[in-house]
N, C-alpha and C positions, 0 to 999 in steps of 0.2 A: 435573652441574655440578662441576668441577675447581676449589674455591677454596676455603682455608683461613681459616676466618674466626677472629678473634682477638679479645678484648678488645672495645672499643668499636665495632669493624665489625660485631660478630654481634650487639649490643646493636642497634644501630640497624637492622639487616637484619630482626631478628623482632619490634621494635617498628616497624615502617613498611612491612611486606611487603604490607598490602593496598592499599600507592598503586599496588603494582606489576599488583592485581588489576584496579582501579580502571584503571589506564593503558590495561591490553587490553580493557576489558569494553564494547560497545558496541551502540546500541539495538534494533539488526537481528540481533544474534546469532542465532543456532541453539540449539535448546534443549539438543545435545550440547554445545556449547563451552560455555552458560551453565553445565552440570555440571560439566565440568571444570574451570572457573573456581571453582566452590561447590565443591571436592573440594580445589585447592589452598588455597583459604585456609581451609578446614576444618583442612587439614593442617600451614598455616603456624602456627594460634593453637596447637594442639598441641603445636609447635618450639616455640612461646616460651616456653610454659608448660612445658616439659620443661626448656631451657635456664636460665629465672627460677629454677627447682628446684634444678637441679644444680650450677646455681655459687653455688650456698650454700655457708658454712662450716659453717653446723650446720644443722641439718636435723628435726621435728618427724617423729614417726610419722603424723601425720595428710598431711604435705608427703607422704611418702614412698609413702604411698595414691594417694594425687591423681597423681602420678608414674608407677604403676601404671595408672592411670584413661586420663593422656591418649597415652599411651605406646603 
């Protein structure tokens, strides 16, 4: 994906990214797409939570663990 997120768009993209899990997720699925499905939003709480981290002005040693953690 080719798209420069900024300010208020990345905010709302890694706060709201599993409507987009949600949107694909359906009750015949395959148990392969259900993992892939459970691998991205694994990966998306990860982004937010890296992203919530990094655009802090200051930053605790314990923040910067947990940064490490989901990283």
């Amino acid at each position: 994906m080719e798209y420069r997120f900024t300010g208020k768009k990345s905010h709302l993209f890694c706060h709201k990214f599993m409507s987009i899990v949600d949107g694909v997720t359906m009750d015949d699925d395959q148990q392969s797409h259900t993992l892939k499905l459970q691998v991205f939003g694994y990966r998306g709480t990860n982004l937010r939570d890296a992203v919530s981290l990094l655009s802090r002005v200051t930053i605790s040693n314990e923040q910067i663990q947990s940064l490490c953690e989901v990283s």
